[in-house]
C-alpha positions as CSV (number, residue, x, y, z in Angstrom):
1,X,28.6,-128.7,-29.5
2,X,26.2,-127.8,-32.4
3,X,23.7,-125.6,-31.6
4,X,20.7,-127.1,-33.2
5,X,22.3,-130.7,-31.2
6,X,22.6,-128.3,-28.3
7,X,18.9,-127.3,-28.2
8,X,18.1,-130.8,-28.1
9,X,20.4,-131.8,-25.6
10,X,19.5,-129.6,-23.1
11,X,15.5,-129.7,-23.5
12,X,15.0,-126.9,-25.6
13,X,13.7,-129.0,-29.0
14,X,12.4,-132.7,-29.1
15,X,14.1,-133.3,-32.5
16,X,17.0,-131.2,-34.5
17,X,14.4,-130.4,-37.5
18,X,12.2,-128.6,-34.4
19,X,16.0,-126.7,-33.4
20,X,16.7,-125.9,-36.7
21,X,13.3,-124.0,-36.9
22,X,14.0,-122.3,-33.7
23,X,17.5,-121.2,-34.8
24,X,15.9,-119.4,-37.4
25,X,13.3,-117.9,-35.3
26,X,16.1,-116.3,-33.1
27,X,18.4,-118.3,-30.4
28,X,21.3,-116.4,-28.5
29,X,23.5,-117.7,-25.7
30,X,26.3,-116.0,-23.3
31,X,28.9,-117.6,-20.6
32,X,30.1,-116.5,-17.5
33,X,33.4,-115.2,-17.2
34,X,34.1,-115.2,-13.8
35,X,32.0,-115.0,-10.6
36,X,30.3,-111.5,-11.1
37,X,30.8,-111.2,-15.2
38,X,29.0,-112.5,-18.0
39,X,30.1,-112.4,-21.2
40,X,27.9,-110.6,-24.0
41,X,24.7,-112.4,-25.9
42,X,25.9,-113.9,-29.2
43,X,23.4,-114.7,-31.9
44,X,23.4,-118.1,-33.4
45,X,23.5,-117.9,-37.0
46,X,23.2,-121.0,-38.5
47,X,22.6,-124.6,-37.3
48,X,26.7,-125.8,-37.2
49,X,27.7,-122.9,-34.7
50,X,29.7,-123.9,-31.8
51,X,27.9,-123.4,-28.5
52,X,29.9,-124.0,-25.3
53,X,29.2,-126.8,-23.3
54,X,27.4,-124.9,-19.9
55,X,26.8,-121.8,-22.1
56,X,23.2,-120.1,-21.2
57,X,21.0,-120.1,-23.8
58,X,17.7,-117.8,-24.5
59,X,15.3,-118.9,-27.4
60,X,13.8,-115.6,-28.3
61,X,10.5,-117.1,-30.2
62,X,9.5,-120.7,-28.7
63,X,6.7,-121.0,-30.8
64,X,7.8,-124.0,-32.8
65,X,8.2,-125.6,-29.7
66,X,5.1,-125.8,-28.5
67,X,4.4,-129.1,-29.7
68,X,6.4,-132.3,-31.1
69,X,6.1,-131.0,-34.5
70,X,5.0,-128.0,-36.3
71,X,1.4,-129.8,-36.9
72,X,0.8,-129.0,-34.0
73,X,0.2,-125.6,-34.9
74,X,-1.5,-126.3,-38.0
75,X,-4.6,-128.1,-36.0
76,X,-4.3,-125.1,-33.2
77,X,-5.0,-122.7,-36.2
78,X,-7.8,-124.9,-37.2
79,X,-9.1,-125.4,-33.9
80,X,-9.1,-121.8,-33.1
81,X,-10.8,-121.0,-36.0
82,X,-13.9,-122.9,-36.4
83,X,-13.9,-122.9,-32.2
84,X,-14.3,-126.8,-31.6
85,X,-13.3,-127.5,-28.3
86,X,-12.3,-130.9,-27.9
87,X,-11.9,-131.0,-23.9
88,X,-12.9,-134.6,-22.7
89,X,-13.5,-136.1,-25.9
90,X,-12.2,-139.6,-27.4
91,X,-10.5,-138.2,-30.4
92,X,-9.1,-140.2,-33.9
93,X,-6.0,-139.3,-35.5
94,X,-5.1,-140.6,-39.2
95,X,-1.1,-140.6,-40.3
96,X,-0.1,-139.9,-36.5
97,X,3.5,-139.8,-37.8
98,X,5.6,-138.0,-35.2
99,X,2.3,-136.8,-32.9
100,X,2.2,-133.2,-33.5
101,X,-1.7,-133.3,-34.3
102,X,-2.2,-135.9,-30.9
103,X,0.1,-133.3,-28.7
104,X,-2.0,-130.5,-30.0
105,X,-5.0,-132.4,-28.8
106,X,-4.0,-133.6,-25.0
107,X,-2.8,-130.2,-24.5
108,X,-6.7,-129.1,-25.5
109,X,-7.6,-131.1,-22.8
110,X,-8.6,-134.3,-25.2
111,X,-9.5,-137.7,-23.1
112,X,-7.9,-139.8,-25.2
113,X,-6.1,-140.3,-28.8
114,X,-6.0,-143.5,-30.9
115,X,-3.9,-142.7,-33.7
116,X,-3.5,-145.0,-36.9
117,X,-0.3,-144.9,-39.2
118,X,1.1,-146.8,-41.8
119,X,4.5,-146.2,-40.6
120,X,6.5,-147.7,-37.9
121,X,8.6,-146.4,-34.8
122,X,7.4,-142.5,-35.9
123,X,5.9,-141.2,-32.8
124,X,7.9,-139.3,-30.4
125,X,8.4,-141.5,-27.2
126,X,6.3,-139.0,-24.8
127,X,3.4,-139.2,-26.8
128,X,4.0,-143.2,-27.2
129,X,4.6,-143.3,-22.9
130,X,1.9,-141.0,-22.8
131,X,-1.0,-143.4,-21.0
132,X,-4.0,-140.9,-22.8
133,X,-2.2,-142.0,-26.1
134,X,-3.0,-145.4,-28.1
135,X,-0.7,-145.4,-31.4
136,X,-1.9,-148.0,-34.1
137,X,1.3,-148.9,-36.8
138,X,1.5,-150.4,-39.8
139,X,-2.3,-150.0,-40.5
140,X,-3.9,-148.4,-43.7
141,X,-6.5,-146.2,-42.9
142,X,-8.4,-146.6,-46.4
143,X,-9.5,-149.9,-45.4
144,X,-10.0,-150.0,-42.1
145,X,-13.2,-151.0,-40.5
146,X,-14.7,-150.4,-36.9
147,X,-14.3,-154.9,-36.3
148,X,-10.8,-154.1,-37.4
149,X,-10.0,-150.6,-35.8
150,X,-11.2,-152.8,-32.1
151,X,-9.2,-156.0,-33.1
152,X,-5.6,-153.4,-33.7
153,X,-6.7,-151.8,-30.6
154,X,-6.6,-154.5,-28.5
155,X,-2.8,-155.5,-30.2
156,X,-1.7,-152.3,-29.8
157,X,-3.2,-151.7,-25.9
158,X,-1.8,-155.3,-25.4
159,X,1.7,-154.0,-26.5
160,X,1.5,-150.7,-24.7
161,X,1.3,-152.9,-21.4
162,X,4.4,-154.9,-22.4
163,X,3.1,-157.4,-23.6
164,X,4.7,-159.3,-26.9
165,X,2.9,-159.6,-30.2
166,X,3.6,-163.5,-30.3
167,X,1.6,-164.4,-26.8
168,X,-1.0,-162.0,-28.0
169,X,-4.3,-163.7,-27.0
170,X,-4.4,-167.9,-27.0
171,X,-6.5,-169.5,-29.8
172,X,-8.4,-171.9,-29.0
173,X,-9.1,-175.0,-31.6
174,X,-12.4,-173.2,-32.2
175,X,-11.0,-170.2,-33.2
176,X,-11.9,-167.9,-30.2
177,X,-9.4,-165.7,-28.4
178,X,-8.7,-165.8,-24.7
179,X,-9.6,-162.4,-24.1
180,X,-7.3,-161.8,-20.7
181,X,-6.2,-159.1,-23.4
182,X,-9.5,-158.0,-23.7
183,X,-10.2,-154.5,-25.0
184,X,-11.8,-153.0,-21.8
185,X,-14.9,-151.8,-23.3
186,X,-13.4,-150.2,-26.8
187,X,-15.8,-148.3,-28.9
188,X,-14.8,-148.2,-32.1
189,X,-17.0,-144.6,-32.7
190,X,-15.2,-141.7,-32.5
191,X,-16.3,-138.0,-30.9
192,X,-13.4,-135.7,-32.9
193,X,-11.7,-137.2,-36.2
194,X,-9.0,-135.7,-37.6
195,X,-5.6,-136.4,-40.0
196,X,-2.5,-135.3,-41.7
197,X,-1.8,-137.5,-44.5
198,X,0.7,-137.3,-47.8
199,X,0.7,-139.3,-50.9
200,X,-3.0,-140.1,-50.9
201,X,-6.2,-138.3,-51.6
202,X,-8.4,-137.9,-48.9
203,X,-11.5,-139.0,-51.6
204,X,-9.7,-142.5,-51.1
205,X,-9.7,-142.4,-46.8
206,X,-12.6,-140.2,-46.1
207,X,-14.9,-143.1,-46.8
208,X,-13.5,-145.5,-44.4
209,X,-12.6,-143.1,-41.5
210,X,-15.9,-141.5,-41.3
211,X,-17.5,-144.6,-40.6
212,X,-15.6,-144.5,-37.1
213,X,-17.7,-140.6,-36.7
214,X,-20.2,-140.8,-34.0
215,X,-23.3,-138.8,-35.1
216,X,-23.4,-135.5,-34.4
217,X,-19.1,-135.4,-34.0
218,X,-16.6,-133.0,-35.8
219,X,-14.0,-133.8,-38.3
220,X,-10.9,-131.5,-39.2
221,X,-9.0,-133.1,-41.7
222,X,-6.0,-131.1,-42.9
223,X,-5.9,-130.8,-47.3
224,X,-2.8,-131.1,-49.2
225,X,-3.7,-129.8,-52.9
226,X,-0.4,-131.4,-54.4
227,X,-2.0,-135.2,-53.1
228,X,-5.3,-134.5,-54.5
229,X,-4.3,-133.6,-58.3
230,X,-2.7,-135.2,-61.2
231,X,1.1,-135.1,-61.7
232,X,0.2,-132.7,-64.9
233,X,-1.5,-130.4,-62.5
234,X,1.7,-129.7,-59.9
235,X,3.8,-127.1,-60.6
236,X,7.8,-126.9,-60.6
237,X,8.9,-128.3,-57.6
238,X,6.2,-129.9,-56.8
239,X,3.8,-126.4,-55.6
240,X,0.7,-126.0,-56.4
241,X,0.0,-122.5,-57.4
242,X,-2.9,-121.6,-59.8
243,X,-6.2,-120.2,-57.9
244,X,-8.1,-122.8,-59.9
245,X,-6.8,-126.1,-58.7
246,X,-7.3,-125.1,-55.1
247,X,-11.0,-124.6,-55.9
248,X,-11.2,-127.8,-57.2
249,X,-9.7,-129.5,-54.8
250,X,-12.4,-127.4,-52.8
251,X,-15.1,-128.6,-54.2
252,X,-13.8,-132.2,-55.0
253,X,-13.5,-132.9,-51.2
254,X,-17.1,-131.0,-50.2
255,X,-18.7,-133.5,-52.6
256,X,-16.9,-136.3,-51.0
257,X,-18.1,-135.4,-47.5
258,X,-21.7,-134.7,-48.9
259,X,-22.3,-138.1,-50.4
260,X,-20.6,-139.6,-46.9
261,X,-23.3,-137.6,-44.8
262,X,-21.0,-135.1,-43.6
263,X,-22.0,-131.8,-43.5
264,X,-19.6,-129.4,-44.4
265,X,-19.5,-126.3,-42.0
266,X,-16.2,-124.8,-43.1
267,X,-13.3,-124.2,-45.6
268,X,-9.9,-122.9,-44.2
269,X,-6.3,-122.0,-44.9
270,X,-4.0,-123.5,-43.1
271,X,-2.6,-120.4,-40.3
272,X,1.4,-121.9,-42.1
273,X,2.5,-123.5,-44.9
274,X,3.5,-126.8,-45.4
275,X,7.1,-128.0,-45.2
276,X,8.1,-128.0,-49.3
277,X,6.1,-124.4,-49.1
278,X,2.8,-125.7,-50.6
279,X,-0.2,-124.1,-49.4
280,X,-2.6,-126.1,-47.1
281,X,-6.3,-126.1,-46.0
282,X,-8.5,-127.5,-43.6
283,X,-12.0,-129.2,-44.0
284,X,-14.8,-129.0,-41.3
285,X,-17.2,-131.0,-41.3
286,X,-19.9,-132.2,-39.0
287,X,-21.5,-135.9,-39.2
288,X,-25.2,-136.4,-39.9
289,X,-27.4,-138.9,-38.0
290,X,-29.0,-142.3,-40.0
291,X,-26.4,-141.6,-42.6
292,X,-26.7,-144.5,-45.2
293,X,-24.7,-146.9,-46.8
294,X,-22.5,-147.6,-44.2
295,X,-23.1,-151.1,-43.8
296,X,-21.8,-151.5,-47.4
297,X,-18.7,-153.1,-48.0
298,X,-15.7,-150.6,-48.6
299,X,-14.9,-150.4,-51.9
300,X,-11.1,-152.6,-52.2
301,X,-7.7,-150.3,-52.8
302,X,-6.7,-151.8,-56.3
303,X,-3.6,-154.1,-56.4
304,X,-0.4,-153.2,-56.8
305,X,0.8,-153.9,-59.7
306,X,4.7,-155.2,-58.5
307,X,7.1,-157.5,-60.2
308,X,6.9,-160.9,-58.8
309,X,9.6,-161.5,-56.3
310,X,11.7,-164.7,-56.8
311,X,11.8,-166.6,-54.0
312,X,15.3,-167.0,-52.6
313,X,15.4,-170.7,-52.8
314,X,15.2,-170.3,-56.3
315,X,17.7,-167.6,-56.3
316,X,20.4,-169.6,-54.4
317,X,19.8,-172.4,-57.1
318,X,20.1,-170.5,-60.0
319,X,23.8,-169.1,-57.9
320,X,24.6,-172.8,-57.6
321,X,23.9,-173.7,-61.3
322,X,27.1,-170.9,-62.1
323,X,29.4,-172.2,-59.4
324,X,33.0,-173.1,-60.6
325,X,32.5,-176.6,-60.0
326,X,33.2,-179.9,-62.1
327,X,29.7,-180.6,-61.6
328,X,28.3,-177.4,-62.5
329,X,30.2,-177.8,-65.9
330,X,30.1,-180.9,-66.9
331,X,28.5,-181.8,-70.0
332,X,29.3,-177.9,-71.1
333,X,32.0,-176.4,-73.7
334,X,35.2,-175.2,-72.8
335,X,35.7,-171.9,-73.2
336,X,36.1,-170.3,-76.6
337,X,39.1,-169.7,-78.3
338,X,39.4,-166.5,-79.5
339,X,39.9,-166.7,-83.6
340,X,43.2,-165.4,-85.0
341,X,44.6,-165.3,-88.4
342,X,47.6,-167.3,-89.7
343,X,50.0,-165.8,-92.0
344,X,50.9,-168.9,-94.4
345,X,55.0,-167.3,-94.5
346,X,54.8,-167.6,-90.9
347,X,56.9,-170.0,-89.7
């Protein structure tokens, strides 16, 4: 068997990205030859290598296993550093994805985590079984207000149970919900708020998500510099590399969280890099009390500006208009005769 499927297979790695970073971080494995003799440790060099099938394996550095996904160690780092201690608390986590941030967090002893994503069928199925965890899909953060964060809650707790997203709650002709489904007390304020998002500045989210801040509560939101510039900006293969784009992505973001009432407490690099190599940062902030404004409307994501899609009635006409029919043709030409020359001597 492979040895990055291997790893997998036998516990080692949730997913085969996670095995392929553990293969390169050292991975050996031996068999027994008889009763009393083992064979010697062989090193696994790359991914493909054939490992037998009972073969004892040693992973020499099971760091990158720690967690689902190797954002997991990106929030340790940033928990470490700026020593927030999230033990007990009700915690928010924005592009959830697989659940490396929301792993890193129940194994800090978090209460519970409601993630939001815009994704579906990302997160790894023991975070999803996981009863601490409350995964929101196919949800865009930048919008998203506290009335609507409760009323995906409820779907998504209502789902969790086993329920089906057809019989969720009966309407009645006035428009209220049966609320057997009810959301057992949700509070749509958050102690700990953190994300890991890609192909959106965090000046377009932050304004939503730290409405859902309780006063007082901490925010760690990781910063990719290649989402927060222009195209023009970005270097060859998509790194970000000169000093003075970091610092204003810097002080871009500080300025967001000081007109949002957040009080920034901290500025960090990432302890690794991101995936593509780019460097990474996190943002620490701390929430003010009486902050103002937030009763204001959030200001609308622009429209897309897509093609208009044809509906497929219309499309199955316009087929049926070509058809090789009778009827299809009638009242039409014939096909054209192709024009040729005739030599007068020709007979």
């Amino acid at each position: 068997m492979r040895a990055d499927l291997f790893l997998v297979e036998n516990g080692f790695a949730t997913t085969r990205s996670q095995a392929q970073r553990l293969i390169a971080s050292g991975v050996q494995w031996r068999v027994m030859v008889d009763t009393d003799v083992v064979a010697p440790w062989k090193r696994v060099a790359k991914n493909g290598d054939e490992v037998p099938d009972g073969a004892e394996l040693e992973v020499l550095d099971s760091t990158e296993a720690k967690y689902i996904s190797r954002g997991g160690l990106k929030l340790e780092g940033a928990l470490k550093a700026t020593k927030v201690d999230v033990t007990g608390l009700r915690c928010l986590d924005i592009g959830q994805s697989t659940g490396g941030f929301t792993d890193c967090l129940l194994q800090h002893g978090a209460a519970q985590v409601v993630g939001i994503d815009v994704g579906h069928g990302q997160l790894h199925a023991t975070m999803r079984d996981d009863a601490r965890v409350v995964c929101i899909e196919g949800v865009n953060a930048r919008a998203l207000t506290a009335d609507d964060l409760a009323e995906h809650y409820r779907r998504a707790v209502h789902l969790k149970d086993g329920g089906e997203d057809g019989d969720f709650g009966d309407e009645y002709d006035d428009g209220s919900r049966d609320e057997e489904d009810g959301d057992g007390g949700f509070n749509p304020l958050f102690d700990f708020l953190t994300g890991d998002l890609s192909f959106i500045s965090l000046t377009l989210v932050l304004p939503a998500v730290a409405r859902l801040l309780k006063a007082d509560g901490h925010l760690l939101m990781l910063v990719k510099p290649q989402f927060e510039l222009q195209p023009g900006q970005i270097g060859k293969g998509g790194i970000v590399r000169d000093p003075v784009h970091f610092e204003f992505v810097e002080k871009r973001l500080k300025d967001t969280c000081a007109a949002l009432g957040l009080d920034v407490l901290g500025w960090l690099e990432s302890s690794i890099t991101g995936g593509d190599g780019n460097r990474e940062f996190f943002i620490h902030a701390k929430k003010g009390s009486n902050v103002a404004g937030e009763d204001q409307p959030l200001i609308a994501a622009p429209a897309r500006n897509l093609p208009k899609r044809t509906p497929r009635s219309e499309v199955r006409a316009r087929h049926a208009a070509h058809e090789d029919s009778e009827e299809a043709h009638a009242g039409q030409h014939g096909p054209a005769r192709s024009k040729r020359r005739i030599d007068p001597d020709q007979d």
